[in-house]
N, C-alpha and C positions, 0 to 999 in steps of 0.2 A: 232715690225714688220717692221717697215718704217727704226729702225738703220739698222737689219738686211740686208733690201734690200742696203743701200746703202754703207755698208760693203762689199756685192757681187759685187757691180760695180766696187769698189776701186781693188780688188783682182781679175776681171774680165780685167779692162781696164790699171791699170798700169803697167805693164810688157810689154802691146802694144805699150805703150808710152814711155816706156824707150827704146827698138827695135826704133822707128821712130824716136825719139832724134836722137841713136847714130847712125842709118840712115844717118840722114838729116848731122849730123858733118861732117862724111867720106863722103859724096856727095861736101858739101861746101866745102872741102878740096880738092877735086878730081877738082870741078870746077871754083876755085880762080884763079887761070893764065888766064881761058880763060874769066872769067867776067871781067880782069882788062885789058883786050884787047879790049873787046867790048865798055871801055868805053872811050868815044871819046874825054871827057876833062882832062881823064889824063894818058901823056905822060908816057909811059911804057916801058921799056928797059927791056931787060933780067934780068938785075942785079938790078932792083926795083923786078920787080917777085919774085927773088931768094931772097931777103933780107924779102919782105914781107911773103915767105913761111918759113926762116929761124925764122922770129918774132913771126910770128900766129902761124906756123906749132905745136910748141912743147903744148903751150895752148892748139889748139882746139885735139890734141894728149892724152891731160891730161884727158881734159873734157871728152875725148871721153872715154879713160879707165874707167874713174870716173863714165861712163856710164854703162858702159862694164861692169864693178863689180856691180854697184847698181841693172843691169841687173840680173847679176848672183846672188847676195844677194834676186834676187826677187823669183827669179827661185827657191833657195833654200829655202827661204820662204813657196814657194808654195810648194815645195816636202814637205816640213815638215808640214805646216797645210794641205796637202794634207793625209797625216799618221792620222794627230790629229784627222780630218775630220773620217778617217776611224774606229780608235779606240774608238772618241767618238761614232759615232755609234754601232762599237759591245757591246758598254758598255752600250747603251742607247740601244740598243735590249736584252742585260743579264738583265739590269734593267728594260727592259719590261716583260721579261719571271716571274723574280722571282716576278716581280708586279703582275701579272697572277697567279702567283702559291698562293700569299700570298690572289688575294681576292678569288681563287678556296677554298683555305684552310678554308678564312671566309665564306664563302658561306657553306662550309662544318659543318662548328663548327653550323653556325645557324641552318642549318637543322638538326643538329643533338642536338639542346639544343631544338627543337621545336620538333622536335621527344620524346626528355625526357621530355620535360614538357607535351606533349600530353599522351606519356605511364602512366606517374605518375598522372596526373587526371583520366588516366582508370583505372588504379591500386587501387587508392582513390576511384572510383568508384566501381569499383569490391568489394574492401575490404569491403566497408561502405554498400554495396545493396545485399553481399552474401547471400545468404538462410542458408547458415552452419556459428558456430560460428567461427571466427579467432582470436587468441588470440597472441601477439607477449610479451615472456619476456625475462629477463635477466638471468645470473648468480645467482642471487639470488630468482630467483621465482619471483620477480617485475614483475607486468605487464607493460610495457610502450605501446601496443598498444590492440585496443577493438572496435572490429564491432558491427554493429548496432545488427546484430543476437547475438550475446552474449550479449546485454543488454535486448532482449526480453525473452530470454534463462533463465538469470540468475537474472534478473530484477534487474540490476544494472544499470548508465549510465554511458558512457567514463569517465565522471571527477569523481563519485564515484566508478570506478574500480581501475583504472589507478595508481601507484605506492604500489598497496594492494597484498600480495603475496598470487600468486593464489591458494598454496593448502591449505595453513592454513584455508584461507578463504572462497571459493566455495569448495570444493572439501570433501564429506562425511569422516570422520574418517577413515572409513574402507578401503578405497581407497587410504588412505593419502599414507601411507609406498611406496607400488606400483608402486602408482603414483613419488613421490620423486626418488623411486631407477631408472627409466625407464627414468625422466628429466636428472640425475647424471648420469649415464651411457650412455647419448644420448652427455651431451657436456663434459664429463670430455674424455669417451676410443674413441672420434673421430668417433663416431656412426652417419652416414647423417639423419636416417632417426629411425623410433619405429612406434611402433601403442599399442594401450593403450586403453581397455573399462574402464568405472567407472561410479557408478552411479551419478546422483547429483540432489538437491531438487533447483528446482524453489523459485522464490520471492515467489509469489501465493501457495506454499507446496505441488505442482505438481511434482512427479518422473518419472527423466529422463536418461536413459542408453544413455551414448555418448562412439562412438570411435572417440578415439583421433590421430590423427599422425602426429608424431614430427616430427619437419625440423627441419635441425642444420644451422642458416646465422653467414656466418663467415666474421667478418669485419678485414682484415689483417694491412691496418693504423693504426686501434687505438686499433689493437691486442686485441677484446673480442669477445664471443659468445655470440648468441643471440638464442633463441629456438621461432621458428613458430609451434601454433598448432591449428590445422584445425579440427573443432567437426561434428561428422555427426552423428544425433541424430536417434539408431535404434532402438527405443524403441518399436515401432510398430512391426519390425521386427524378434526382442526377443519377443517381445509377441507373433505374429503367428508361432515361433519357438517352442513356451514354450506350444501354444497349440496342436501342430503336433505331438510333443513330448508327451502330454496329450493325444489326441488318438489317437495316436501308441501304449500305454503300458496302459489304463484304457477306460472303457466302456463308452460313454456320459452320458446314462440314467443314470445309479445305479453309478458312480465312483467307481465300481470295478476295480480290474484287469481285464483286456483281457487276451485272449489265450496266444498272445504274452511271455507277463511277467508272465503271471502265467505257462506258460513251462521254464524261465528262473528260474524261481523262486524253482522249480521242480528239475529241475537238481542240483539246488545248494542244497539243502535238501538233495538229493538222494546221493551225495559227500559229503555230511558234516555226514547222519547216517554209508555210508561204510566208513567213515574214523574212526571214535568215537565208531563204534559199537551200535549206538541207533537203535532207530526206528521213522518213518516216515509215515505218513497215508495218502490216495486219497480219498476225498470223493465226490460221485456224487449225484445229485439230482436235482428234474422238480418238476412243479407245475402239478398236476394231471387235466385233464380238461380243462389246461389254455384254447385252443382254444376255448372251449365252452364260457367262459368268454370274450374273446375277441368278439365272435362272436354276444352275446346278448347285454353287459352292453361298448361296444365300444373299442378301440387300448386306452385312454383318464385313462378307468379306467383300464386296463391291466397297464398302463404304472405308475399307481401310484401305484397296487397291485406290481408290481417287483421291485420300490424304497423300499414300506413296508418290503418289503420280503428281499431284502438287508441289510438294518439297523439291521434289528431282525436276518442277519446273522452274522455281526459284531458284534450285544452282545453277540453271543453265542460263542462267539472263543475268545483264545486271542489275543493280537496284533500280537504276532510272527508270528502267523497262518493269512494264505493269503488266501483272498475268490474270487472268478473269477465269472464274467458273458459269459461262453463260446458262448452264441448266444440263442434267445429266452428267453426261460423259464429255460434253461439247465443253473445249477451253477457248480460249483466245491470249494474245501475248501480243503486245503493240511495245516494238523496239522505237524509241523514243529519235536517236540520233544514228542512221546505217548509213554505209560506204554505197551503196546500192546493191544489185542484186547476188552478187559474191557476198558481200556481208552477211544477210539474211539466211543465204546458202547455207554458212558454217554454222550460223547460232543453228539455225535448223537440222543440220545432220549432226549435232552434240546433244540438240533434243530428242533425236529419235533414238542415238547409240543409249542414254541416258534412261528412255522410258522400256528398252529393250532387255532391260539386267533384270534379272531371276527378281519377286516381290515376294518377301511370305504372307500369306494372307492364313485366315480360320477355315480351315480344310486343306489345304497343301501349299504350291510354293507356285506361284504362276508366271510367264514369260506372255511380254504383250506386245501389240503394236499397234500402231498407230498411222493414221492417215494425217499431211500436213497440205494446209494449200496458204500461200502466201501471195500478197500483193503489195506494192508499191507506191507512195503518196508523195509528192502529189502526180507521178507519172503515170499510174491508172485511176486516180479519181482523188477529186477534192472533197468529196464528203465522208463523214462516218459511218452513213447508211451504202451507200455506192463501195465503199472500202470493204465493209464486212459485208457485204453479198458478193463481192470479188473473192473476198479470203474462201467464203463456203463453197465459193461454184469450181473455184482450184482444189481446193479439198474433197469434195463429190469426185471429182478428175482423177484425183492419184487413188480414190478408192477402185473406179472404175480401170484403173494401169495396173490393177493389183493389189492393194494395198502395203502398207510398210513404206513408202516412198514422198518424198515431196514432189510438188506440182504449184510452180507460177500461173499466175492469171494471166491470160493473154485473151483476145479480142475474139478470139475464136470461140470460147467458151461463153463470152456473154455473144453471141450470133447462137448458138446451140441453147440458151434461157431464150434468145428471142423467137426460134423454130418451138422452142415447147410451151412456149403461150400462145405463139400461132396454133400452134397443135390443140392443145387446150381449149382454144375456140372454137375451132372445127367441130370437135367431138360436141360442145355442149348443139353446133347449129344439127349433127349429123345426128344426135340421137333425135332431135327435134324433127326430122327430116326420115325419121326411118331406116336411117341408113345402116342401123345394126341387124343383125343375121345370126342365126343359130346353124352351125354345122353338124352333124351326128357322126360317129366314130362306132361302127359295130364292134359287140363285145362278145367273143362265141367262145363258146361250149369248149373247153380243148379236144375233149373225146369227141363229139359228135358234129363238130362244128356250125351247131345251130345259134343263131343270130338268139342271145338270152338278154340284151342289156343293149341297150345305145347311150353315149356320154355326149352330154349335149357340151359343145363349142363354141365362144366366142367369135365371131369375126365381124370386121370394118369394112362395110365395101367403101371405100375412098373413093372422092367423086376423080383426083386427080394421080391418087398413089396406087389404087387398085384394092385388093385383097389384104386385109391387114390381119395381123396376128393381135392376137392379148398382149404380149411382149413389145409390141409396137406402142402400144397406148394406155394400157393399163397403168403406170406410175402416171402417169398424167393426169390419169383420170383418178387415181388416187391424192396425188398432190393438191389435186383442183375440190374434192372433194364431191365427186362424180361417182364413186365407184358403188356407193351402195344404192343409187337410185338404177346402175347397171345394175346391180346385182338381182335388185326388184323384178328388173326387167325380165330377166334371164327367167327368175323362178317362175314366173307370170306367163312368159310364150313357153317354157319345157313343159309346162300342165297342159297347158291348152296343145299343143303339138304331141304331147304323149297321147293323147286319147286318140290324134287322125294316126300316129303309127298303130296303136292296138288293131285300128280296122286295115289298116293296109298290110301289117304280117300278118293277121289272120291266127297268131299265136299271142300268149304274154310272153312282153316286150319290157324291163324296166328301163326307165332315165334315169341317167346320171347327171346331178348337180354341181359344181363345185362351189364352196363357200369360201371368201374369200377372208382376209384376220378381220376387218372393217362390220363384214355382216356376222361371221360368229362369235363378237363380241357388242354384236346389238342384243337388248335389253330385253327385246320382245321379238326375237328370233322365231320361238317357235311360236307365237301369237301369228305372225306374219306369213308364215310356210300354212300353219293351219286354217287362216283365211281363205289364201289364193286355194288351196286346194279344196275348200269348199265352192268357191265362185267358180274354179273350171269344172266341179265333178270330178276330180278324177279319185281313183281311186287310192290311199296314200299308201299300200304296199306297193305301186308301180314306180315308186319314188323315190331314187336311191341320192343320198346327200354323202357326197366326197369331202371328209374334211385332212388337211394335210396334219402330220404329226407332229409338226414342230411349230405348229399353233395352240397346242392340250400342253406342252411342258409345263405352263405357268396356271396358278388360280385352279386346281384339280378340284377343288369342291366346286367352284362355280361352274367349271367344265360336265362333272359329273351330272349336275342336274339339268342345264341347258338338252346335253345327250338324252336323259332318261326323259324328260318333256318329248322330245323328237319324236323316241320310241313311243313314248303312251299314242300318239298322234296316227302311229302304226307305219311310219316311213322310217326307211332302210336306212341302216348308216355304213358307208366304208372307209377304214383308217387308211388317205391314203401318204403314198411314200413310206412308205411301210418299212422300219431300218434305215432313217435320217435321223431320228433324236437319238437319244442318251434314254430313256426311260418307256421303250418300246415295250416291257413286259407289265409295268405298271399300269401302264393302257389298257393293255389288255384283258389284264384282272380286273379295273375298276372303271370300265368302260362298256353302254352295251352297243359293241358291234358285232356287225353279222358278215363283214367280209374284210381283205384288208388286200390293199395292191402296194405291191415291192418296187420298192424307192429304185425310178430307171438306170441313176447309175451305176446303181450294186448289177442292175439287169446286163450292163455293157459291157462291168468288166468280168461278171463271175464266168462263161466261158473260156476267157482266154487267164485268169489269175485263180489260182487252186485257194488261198485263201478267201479271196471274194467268195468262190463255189461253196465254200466250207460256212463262211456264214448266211450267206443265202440259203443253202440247203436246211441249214438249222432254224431260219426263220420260217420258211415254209413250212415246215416238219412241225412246231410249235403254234402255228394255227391251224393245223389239223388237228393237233391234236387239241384245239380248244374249241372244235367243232366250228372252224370260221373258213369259209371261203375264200380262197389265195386267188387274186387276180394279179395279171403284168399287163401296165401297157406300155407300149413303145419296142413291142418286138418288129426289127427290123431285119434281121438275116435269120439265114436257116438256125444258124449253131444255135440264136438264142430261143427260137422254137422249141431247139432239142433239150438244149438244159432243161427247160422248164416242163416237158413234158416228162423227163426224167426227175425233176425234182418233182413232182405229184403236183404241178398247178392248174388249179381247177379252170379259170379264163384266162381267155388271153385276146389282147387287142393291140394294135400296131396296121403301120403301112404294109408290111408284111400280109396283111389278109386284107385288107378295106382301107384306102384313106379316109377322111373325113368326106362327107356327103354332106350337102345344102341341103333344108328345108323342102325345098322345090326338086330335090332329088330323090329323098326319098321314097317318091311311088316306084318309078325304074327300078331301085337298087331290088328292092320288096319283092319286084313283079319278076327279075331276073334269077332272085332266088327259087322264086316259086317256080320258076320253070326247068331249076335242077342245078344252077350255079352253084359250087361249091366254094364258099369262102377259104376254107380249112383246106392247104395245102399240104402234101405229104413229106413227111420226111425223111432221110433216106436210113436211119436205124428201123431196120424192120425187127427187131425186137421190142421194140419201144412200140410199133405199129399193133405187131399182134399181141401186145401184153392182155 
């Protein structure tokens, strides 16, 4: 620092100093005459002047040039380190910039080798912490790399996987080929990318379904392929696959077929006999009663009676033959190759001998039967829709011949589907048309034979059949789904019609309703009943609702409260068929009715069989004594007049004292009473008269 400065001063102040030199020369030059005149001790002449400028003059002339150039050598000096000066600075600001660029550039490399060494412990991270296995090899199947998931996978570790070729050794036999062709074609035809399932067994002997997908890393320096494959283990996946797949096309309960499959299955038969010329069979069939079974011995034992009843379907067929659980208790079984209807015959009566043998179920040990109806393909229909409404219309047949029995489809039965949609239509034109009618049935006093109750009746005037009964039309009108807009009906004209009887007996009179399973298991039953009896006025104690007993066996709480609604409503209930279920005392107790009418069969046979009499009499005698009103209807002879008067029944109704009366009759019947007709005939125990 100290040369430099005093290198500046030499280059600062000597060229001033060469100027004042050769100054001060030409000055002493210029003033040499007049200094040698000023001085006073020596004698000066012109021609001492002149000799002394001639002597000095050319010297200090010399000096002076000698000035004069060293001048200009300095000068030029300076121009030139004045350039150097220059150049070394742009050179020293070039060599500054490219200094600049070289520590930008390090600066760069380091961020940028702290950036890979950061990605590469995330990468090692990633790799080694993944949930999926990653498996990185070679050319030859080598593995050279192995995440932690692939050793918990394969229950190997990095250093016993690690140069072990992957398929030979993980990878099932069966998957091997696949597997190989899917690596080879990923690094040999320049494929980036594959995906590959396979199964593979665990350390522990654990199976597991992996998809794989192959990466192709291509290293271009040392010119090889390398293949990345990424496992995502869907075994779970394939499993809830494999069971959607399970029911979609088979039952849970019984592992039959379903509808589904057993119509695919249908079709392919139905194509394979119109091609070959065979023949093909639909068979149908239920458990008779199932509901009653369900209803006493639980859904527990129903559910092991339809497994039973499955197995002993599959011994009775062969394998070709495919058996379905259509829904409930309804089966089907489509024999694939039959002789015709002899063939069908036997597998059919080996079904029924089969489904016939003692079952033990959770509460006892049950014997069943079953209804069959079969048809024939292609000789009663070439479709699978047309075949199984064949199979169901023969099956409804043998239930209607009795049950337990088989029944072919024959032409006759689809003409009887074709009269009950004819039918079917009628009723929707006839109710439209008014053609429905309420008939009245008096219900008297048995002591006094006074008219206390009228039970309103169903009827059809037919424009071409006449007079119909409920029994004529009612499944029709149920199948059609007609029955609860009749039933609207019914309750709608019994209000409005109870009021014009109140005034024409001139006494109270109540109606009776019947409800049929369709309306007492609507939702807003009593919403509906309490409506209409507000809109006709009528009173709701004149309004007695008949509901049958072997519609309350099932749902007792929902039952209970539907009843107790009825009640708060202040309409009358009666249990009727009173001694048809299995849980008539249960009713009783947790039910509130106020009268109960005896189930008509017990009515026909307890006169002439002592056991009938024996539980009829007990039934009657147990709703006395539960303070409940005992009605009969359908007494038709004397004897069963007498039973009943003798078993303590309080009403009683039948053709025996009234048939049914029309709407438009009832003023007559009223006005004939009122003038002393007596409905209540005598009967000829005059003990029983004058008790």
């Amino acid at each position: 620092m100290q040369q430099h400065s005093q290198r500046q001063l030499r280059e600062r102040w000597l060229p001033v100093l060469a100027d004042t030199l050769v100054s001060l020369i030409i000055l002493s030059l210029a003033l040499s005459p007049l200094i040698l005149l000023m001085t006073p001790k020596v004698p000066l002449g012109r021609d001492a002047i002149v000799d002394f400028l001639w002597s000095a003059g050319p010297a200090m002339l010399v000096l002076a040039g000698t000035f004069v150039y060293v001048r200009a050598l300095l000068r030029e000096r300076r121009r030139i380190e004045s350039r150097l000066e220059d150049v070394v600075e742009e050179r020293t600001r070039e060599l500054q910039a490219i200094n600049q660029e070289l520590r930008d550039e390090i600066f760069v490399r380091e961020q940028a080798e702290r950036s890979f060494r950061r990605s590469s412990r995330h990468f090692r991270a990633l790799f080694d912490t993944a949930a999926t296995p990653i498996i990185l090899i070679d050319s030859s199947f080598r593995i050279r790399q192995w995440n932690a998931s692939a050793e918990s996978l394969f229950g190997y570790s990095r250093d016993e996987a690690v140069g072990r070729n992957l398929v030979e050794t993980f990878i099932p036999e069966e998957y091997r080929d696949e597997m190989g062709w899917k690596i080879l074609k990923t690094l040999g035809a320049g494929h980036d990318r594959e995906t590959l399932e396979t199964g593979i067994r665990g350390f522990d002997g654990s199976h597991h379904i992996i998809l794989w997908n192959l990466n192709l890393l291509q290293d271009e320096e040392e010119d090889r392929h390398q293949l990345i494959l990424i496992g995502q283990n869907i075994s779970e996946i394939r499993r809830t696959q494999d069971q959607l797949h399970y029911l979609a096309h088979f039952d849970a309960l019984t592992g039959l077929a379903n509808r589904r499959l057993f119509e695919d299955r249908c079709r392919r038969a139905l194509a394979s006999a119109t091609r070959h010329g065979h023949h093909c069979a639909l068979i149908s069939l239920d458990v008779d009663h199932f509901k009653r079974i369900n209803d006493t011995l639980g859904h527990d034992a129903g559910d092991v009676l339809l497994q039973t009843l499955s197995q002993r379907l599959k011994d009775s067929v062969r394998e070709e033959d495919t058996i379905a659980r259509l829904g409930g208790d309804e089966f089907a079984v489509l024999l694939h190759h039959v002789s015709g209807a002899e063939g069908c015959e036997k597998v059919a009566r080996s079904i029924l001998d089969d489904i016939t043998r003692p079952i033990t179920v959770p509460g006892g040990e049950l014997v069943i039967t079953s209804s069959i109806g079969i048809t024939v393909a292609p000789v009663d229909g070439a479709s699978y829709e047309q075949l199984l409404k064949n199979a169901d219309m023969a099956m409804y047949r043998a239930k209607k011949a009795g049950r337990n029995n088989v029944q072919f489809f024959s032409e006759d039965m689809n003409q009887e589907i074709q009269r009950q949609m004819s039918l079917e239509q009628e009723l929707r034109a006839g109710i439209r048309a008014g053609e429905l009618d309420l008939h009245y049935q008096p219900v008297l006093d048995a002591r006094s034979g006074r008219i206390v109750a009228m039970e309103s009746l169903l009827r059809w005037n037919h424009p071409r059949r006449g007079l119909l009964r409920p029994g004529d039309f009612l499944e029709v009108a149920e199948q059609s789904g007609q029955l609860h807009a009749i039933g609207e009906w019914i309750c709608n004209n019994a209000c409005l019609q109870a009021r014009a009887i109140q005034a024409m007996s001139g006494d109270r009179v109540q109606i009776s309703i019947n409800l049929s399973s369709r309306q007492y298991n609507h939702p807003k039953l009593g919403e509906e009943l309490a409506r209409t009896i507000e809109l006709t006025r009528l009173d709701p104690s004149l309004l007695m609702v008949e509901i049958d007993e072997r519609l309350l066996s099932d749902r007792l709480e929902e039952t209970s409260a539907v009843l107790h609604s009825l009640k708060e409503t202040g309409i009358g209930l009666t249990l009727d068929r009173f001694g048809s279920g299995l849980s008539s005392l249960t009713l009783l107790r947790e039910l509130p009715f106020d009268q109960v009418k005896i189930d008509p069969p017990l009515l026909q046979r307890a006169p002439d069989d002592e056991n009938t009499a024996a539980i009829t009499h007990t039934l009657i005698s147990l709703a006395r004594q539960l303070s409940l009103r005992v009605a009969a209807a359908g007494v038709e002879t004397e004897e069963q007049h007498r039973f009943l008067r003798q078993a303590g029944c309080h009403l009683l109704q039948g053709h025996r004292f009234c048939p049914p009366v029309s709407s438009d009759g009832l003023g007559e019947l009223f006005a004939q009473v009122r003038q002393g007709r007596n409905l209540l005939p005598d009967v000829l125990d005059n003990d029983i008269r004058n008790r």
